[in-house]
MDTraj code that builds the backbone (N, CA, C; nanometers):
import mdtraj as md
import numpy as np

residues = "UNK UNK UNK UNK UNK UNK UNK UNK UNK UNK UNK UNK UNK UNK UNK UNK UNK UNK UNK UNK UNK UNK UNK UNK UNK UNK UNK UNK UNK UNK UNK UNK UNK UNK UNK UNK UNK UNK UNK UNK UNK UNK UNK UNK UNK UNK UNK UNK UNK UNK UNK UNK UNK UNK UNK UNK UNK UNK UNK UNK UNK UNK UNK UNK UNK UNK UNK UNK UNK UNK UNK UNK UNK UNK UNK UNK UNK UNK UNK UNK UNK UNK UNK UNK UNK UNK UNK UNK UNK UNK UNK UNK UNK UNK UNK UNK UNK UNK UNK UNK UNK UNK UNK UNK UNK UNK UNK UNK UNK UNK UNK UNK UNK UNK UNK UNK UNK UNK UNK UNK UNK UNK UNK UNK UNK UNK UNK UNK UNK UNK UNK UNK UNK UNK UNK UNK UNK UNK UNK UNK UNK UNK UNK UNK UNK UNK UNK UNK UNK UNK UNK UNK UNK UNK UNK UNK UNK UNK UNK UNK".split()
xyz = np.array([
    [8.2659, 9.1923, 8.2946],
    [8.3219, 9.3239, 8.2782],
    [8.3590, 9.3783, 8.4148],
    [8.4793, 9.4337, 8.4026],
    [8.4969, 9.5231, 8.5296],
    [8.5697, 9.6490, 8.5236],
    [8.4891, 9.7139, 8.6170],
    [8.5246, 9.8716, 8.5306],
    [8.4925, 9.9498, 8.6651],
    [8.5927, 10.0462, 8.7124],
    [8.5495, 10.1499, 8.8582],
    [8.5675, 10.3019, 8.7928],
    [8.4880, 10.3571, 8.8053],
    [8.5025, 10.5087, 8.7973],
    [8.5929, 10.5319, 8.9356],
    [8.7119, 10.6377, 8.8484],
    [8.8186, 10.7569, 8.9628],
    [8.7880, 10.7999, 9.0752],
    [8.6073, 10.8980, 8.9991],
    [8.6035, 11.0054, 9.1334],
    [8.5289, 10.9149, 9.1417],
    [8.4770, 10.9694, 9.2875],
    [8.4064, 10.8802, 9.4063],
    [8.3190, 11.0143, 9.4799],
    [8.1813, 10.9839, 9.5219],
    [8.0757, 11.1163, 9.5611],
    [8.1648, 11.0825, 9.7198],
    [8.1582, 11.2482, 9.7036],
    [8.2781, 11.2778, 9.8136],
    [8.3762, 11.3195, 9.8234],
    [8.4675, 11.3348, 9.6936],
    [8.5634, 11.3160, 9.6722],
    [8.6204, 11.3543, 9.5110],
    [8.5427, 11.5145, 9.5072],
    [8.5098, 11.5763, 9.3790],
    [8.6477, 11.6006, 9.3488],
    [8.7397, 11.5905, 9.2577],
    [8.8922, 11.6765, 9.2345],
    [8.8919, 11.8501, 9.2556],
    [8.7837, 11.9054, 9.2065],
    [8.7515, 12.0598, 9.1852],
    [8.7817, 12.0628, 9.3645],
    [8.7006, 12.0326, 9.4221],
    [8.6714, 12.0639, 9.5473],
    [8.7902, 12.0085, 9.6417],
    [8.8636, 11.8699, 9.6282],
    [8.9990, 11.8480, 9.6513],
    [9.0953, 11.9765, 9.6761],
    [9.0886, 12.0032, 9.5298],
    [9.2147, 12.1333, 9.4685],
    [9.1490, 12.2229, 9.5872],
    [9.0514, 12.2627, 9.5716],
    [9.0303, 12.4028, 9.6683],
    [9.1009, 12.4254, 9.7959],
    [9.0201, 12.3082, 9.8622],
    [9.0531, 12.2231, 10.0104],
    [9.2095, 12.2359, 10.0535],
    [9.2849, 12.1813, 9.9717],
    [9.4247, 12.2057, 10.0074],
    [9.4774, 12.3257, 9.9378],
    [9.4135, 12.3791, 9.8551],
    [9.4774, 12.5170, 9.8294],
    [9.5840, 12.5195, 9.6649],
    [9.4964, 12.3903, 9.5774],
    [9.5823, 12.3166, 9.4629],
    [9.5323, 12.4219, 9.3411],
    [9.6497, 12.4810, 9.2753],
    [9.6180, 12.5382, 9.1825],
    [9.5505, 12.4623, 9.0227],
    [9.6446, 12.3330, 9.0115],
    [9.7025, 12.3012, 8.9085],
    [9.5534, 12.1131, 8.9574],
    [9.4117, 12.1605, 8.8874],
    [9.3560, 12.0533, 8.8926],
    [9.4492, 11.9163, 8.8249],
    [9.4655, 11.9567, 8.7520],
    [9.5644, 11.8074, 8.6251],
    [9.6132, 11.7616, 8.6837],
    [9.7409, 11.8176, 8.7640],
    [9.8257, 11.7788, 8.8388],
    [9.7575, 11.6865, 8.9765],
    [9.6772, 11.7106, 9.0180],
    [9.5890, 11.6278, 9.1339],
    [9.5375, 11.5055, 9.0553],
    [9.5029, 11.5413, 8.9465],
    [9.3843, 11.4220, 8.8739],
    [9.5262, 11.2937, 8.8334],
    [9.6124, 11.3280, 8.7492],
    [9.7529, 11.2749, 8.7261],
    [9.7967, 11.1958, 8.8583],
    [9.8342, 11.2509, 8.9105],
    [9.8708, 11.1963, 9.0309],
    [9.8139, 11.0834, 9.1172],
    [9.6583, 11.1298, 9.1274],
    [9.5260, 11.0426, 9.1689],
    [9.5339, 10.8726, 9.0731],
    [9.5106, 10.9157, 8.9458],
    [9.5479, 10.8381, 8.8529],
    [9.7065, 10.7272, 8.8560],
    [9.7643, 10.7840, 8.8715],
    [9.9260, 10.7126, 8.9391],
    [9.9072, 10.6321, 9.0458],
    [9.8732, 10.6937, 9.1545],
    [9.8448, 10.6271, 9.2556],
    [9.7252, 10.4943, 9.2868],
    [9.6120, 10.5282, 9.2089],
    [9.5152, 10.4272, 9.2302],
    [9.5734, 10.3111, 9.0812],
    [9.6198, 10.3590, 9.0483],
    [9.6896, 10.2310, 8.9106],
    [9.8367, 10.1661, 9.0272],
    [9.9102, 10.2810, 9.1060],
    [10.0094, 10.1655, 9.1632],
    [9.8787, 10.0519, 9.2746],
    [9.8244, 10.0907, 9.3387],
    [9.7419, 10.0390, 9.3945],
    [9.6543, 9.9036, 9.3499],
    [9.6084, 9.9365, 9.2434],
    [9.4954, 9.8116, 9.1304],
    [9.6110, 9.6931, 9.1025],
    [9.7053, 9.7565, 9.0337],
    [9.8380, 9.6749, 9.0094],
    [9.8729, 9.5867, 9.1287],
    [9.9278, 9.6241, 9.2241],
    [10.0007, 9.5400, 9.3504],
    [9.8690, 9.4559, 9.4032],
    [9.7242, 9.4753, 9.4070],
    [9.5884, 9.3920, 9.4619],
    [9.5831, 9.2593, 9.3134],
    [9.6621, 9.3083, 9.2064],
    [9.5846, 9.1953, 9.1294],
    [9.6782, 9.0813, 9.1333],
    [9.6214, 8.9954, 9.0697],
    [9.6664, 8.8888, 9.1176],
    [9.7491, 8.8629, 8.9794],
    [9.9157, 8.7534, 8.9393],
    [9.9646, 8.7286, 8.8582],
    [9.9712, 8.5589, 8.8569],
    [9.8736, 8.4625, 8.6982],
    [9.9463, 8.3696, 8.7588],
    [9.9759, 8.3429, 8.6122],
    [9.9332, 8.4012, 8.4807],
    [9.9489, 8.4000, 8.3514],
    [10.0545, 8.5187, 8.3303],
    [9.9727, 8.6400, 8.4094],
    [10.0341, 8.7972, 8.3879],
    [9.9433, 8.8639, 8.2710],
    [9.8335, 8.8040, 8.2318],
    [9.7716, 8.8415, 8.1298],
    [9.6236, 8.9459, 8.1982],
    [9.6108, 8.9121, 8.2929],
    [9.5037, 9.0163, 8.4315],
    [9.6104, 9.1584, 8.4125],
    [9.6850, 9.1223, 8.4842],
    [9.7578, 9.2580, 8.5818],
    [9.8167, 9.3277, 8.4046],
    [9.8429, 9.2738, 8.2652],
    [9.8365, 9.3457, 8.1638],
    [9.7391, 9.4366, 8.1162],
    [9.6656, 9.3858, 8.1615],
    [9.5136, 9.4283, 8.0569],
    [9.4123, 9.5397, 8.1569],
    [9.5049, 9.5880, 8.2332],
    [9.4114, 9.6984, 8.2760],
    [9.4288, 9.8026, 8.1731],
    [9.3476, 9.9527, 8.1867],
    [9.3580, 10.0206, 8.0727],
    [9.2772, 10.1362, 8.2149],
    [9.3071, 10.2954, 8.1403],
    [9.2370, 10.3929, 8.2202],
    [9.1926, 10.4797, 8.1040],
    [9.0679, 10.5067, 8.1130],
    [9.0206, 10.5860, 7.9984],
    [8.8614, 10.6264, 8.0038],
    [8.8357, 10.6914, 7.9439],
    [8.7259, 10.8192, 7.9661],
    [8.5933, 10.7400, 7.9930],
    [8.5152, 10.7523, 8.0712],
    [8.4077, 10.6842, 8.0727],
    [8.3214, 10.6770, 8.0111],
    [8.3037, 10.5297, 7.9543],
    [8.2127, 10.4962, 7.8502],
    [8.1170, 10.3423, 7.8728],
    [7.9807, 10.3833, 7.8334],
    [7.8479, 10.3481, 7.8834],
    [7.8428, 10.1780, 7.7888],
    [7.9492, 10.1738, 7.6760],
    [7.9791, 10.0544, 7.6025],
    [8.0454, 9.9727, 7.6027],
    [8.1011, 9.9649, 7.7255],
    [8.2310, 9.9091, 7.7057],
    [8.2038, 9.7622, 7.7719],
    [8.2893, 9.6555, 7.6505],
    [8.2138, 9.5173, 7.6706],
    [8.3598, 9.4412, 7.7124],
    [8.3894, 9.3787, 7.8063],
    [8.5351, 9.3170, 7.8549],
    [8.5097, 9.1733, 7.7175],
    [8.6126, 9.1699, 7.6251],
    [8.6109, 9.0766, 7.5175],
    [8.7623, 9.0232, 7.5169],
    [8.8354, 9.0094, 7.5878],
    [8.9895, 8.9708, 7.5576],
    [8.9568, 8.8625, 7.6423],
    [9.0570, 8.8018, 7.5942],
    [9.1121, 8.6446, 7.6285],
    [9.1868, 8.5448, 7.6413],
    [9.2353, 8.5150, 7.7709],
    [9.3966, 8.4730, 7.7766],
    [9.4483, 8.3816, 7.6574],
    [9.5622, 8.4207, 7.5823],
    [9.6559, 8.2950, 7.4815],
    [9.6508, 8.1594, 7.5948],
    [9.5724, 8.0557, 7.5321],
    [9.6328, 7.9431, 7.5926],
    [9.7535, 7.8869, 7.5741],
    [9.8571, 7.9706, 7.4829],
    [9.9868, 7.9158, 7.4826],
    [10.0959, 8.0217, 7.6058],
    [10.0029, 8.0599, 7.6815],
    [10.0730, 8.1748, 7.7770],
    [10.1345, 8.0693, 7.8655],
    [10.2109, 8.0969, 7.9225],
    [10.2591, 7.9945, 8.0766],
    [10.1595, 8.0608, 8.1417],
    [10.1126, 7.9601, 8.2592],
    [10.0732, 8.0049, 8.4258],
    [10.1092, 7.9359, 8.5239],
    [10.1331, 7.9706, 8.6348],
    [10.1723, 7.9227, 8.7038],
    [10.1019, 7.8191, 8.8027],
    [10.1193, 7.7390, 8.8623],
    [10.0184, 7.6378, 8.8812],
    [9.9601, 7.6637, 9.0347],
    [9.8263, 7.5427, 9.0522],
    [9.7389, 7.5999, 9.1505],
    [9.9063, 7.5742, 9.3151],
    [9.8879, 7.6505, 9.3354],
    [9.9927, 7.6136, 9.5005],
    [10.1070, 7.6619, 9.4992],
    [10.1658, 7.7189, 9.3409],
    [10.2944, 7.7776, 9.3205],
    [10.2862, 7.9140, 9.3925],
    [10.3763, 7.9734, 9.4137],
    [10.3720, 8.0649, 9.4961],
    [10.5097, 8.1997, 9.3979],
    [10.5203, 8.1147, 9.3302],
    [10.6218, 8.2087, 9.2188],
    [10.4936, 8.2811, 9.0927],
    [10.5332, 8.3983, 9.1113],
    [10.4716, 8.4720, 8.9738],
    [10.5553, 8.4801, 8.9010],
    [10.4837, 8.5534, 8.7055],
    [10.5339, 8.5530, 8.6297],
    [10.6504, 8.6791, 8.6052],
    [10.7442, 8.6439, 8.6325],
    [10.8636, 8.7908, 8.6465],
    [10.8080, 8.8731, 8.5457],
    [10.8308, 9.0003, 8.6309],
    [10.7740, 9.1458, 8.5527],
    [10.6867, 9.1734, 8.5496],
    [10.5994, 9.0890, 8.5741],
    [10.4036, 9.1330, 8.4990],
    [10.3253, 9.2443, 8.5568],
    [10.3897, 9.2624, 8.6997],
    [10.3413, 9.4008, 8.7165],
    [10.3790, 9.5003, 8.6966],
    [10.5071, 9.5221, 8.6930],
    [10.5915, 9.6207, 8.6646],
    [10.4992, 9.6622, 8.5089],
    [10.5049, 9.5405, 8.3948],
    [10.5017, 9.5929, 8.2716],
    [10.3377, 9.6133, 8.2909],
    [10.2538, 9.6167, 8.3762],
    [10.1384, 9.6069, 8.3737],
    [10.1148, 9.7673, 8.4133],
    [10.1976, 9.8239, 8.5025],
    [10.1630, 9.9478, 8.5620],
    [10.2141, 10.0199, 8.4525],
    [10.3388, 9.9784, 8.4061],
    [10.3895, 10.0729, 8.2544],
    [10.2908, 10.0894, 8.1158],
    [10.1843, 10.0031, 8.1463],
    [10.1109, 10.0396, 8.0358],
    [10.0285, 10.0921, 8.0984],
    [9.9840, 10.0892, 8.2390],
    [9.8717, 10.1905, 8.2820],
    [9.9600, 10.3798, 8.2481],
    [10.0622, 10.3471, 8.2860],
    [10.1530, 10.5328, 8.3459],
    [10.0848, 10.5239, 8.1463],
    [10.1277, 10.4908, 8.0592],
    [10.0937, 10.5241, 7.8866],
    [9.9711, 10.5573, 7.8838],
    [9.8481, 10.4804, 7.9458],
    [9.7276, 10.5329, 7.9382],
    [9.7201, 10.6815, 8.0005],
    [9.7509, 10.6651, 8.0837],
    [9.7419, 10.8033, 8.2274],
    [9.8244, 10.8942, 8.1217],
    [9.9223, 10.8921, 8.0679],
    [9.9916, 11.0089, 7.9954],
    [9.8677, 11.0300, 7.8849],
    [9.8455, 10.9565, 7.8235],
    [9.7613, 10.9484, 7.6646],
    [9.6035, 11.0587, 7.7286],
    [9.5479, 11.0275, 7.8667],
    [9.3932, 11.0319, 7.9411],
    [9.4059, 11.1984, 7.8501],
    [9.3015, 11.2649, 7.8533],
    [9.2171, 11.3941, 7.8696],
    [9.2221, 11.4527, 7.9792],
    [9.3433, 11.5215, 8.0562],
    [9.3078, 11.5728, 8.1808],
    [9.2013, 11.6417, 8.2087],
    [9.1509, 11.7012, 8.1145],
    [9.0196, 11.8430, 8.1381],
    [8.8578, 11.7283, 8.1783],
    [8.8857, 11.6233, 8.1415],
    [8.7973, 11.5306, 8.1534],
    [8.7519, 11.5044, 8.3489],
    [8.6530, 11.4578, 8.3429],
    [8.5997, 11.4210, 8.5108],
    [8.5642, 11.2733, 8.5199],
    [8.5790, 11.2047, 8.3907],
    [8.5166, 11.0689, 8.4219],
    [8.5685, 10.9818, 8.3830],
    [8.6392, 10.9692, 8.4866],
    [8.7902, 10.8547, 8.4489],
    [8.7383, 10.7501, 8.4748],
    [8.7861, 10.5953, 8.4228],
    [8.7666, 10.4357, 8.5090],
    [8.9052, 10.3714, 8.4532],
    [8.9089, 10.2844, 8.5595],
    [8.9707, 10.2337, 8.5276],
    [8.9329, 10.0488, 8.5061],
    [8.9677, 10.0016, 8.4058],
    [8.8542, 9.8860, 8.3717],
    [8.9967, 9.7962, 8.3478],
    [8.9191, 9.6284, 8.2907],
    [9.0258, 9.5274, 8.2397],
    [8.9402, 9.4771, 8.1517],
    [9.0293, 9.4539, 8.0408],
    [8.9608, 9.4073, 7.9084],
    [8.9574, 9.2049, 7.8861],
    [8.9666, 9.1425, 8.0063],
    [8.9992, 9.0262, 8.0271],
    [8.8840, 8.9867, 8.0648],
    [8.7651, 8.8821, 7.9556],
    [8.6472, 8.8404, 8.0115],
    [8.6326, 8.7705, 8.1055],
    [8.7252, 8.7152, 8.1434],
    [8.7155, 8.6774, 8.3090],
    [8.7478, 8.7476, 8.4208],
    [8.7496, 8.9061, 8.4040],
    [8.8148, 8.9310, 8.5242],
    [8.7046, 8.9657, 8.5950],
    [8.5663, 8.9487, 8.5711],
    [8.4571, 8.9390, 8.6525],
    [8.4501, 8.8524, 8.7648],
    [8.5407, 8.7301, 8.7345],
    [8.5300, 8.6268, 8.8053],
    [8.6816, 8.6226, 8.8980],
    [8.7467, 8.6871, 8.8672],
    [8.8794, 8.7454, 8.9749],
    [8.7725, 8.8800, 9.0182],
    [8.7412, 8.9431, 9.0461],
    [8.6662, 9.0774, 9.0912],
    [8.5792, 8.9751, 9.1941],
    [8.5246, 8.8454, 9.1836],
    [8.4015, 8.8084, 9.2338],
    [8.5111, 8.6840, 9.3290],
    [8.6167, 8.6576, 9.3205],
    [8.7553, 8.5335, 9.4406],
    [8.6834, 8.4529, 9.3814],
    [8.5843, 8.4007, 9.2592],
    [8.5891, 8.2654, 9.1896],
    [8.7460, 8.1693, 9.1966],
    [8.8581, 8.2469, 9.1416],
    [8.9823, 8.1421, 9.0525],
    [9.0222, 8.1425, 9.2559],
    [8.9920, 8.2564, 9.2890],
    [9.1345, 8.2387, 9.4755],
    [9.0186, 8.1952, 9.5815],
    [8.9111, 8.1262, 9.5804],
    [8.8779, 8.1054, 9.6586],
    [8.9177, 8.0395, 9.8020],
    [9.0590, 7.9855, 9.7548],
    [9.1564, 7.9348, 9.9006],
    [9.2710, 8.0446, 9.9366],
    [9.2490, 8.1589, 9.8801],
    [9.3629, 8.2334, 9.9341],
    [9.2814, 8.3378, 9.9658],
    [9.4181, 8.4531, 10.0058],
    [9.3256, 8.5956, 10.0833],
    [9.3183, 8.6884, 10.0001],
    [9.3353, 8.6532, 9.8255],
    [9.3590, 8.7336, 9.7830],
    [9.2059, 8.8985, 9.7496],
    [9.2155, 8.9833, 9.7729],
    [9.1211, 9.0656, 9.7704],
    [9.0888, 9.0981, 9.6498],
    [8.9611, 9.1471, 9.5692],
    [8.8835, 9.2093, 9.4495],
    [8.9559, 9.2975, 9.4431],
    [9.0166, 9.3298, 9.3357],
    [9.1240, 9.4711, 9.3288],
    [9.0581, 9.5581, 9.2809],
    [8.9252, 9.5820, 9.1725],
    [8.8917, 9.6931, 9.2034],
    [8.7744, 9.7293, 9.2872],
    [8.7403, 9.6152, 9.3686],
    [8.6335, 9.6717, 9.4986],
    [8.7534, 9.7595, 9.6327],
    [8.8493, 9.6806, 9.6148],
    [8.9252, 9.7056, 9.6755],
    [8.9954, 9.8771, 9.6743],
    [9.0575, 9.8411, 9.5686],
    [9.0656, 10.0574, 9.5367],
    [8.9950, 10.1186, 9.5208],
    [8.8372, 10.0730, 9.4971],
    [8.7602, 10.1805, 9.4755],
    [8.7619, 10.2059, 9.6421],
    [8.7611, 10.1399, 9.7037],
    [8.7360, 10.1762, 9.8715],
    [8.8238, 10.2769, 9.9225],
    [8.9607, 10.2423, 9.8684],
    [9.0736, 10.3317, 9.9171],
    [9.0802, 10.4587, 9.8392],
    [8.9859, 10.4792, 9.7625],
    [8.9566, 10.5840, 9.6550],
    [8.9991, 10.7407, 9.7333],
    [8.8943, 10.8073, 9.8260],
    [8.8639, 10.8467, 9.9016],
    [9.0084, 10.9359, 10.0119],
    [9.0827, 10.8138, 10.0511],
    [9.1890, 10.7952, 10.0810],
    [9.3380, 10.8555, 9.9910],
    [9.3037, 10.7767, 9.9253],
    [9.4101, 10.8125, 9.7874],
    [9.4083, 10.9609, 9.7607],
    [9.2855, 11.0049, 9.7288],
    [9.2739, 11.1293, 9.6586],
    [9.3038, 11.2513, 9.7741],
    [9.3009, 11.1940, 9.9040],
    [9.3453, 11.3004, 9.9946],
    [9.4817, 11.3285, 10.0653],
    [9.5266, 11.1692, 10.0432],
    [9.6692, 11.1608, 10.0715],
    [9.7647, 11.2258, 9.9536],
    [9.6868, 11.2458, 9.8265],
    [9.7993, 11.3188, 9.6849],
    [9.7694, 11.4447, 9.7019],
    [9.6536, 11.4835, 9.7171],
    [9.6236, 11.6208, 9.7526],
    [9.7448, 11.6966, 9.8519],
    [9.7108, 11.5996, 9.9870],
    [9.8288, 11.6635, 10.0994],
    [9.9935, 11.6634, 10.0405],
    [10.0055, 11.5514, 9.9568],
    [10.1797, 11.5714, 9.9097],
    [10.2115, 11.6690, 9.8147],
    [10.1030, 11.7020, 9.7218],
    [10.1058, 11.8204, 9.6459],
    [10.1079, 11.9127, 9.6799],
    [10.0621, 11.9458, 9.8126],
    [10.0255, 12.0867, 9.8716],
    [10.1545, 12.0950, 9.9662],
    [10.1900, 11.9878, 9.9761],
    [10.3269, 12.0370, 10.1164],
    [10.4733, 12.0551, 9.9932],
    [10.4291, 11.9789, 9.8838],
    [10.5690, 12.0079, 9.7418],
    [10.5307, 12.1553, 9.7368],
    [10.4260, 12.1972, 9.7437],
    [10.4337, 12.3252, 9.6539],
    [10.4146, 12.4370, 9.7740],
    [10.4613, 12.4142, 9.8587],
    [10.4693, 12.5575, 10.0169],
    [10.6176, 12.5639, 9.9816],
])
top = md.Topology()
chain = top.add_chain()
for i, resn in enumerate(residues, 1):
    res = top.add_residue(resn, chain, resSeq=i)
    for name in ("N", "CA", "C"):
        top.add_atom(name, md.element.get_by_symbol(name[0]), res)
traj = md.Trajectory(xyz[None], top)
């Protein structure tokens, strides 16, 4: 299973909004949400396209069991190819922006997870152990922090 909660201690949205002077919490949380999904998206890795599909963003929940499982009639691309599967991120982030529209803005406990029982083992460089590829969501959760202050500042300089 792999699954990162949004906020990050430190890095409350309420207290965000204040900080820069943000009326409109949603609009920060939305945005936050946009940004750490373009982010998760471009770190994951494509060699089926069935990973970078199967992310999902939605309310945090204490049950949630990663049970999906790649079609073995999917193409992938092979170990050394260096071509991905055209589109897969693009259509991967388009189903995150559907979640992010669908989310509960009034909500505080966002994650963003993948329903792919192996993506424990992409989270852990098991399948890339010869490449550089990084844990995408150890990875954004790090830039978390970051993220949420860099949307803050573009919101606040749109709206002077």
């Amino acid at each position: 299973m792999t699954q990162m909660r949004v906020q990050r201690k430190g890095a409350i949205f309420e207290d965000t909004a204040k900080a820069f002077g943000l009326d409109d919490v949603k609009e920060l949380k939305r945005d936050v949400l946009t940004a750490m999904a373009e982010e998760l998206v471009s770190k994951s890795p494509v060699d089926s396209g069935t990973y970078v599909k199967n992310h999902e963003v939605k309310l945090r929940s204490g049950s949630f069991q990663a049970t999906g499982i790649r079609d073995s009639n999917a193409p992938r691309r092979t170990r050394g190819d260096s071509v991905s599967v055209s589109g897969a991120r693009s259509e991967g982030l388009s189903l995150l922006m559907e979640d992010i529209a669908q989310v509960d803005l009034e909500a505080e406990s966002f994650v963003f997870r993948n329903i792919m029982g192996y993506s424990k083992y992409i989270e852990a460089g098991v399948p890339n152990r010869k490449t550089s590829t990084v844990p995408p969501y150890a990875s954004t959760v790090r830039e978390a922090p970051r993220i949420i202050q860099e949307v803050a500042q573009k919101i606040a300089s749109r709206n002077r």
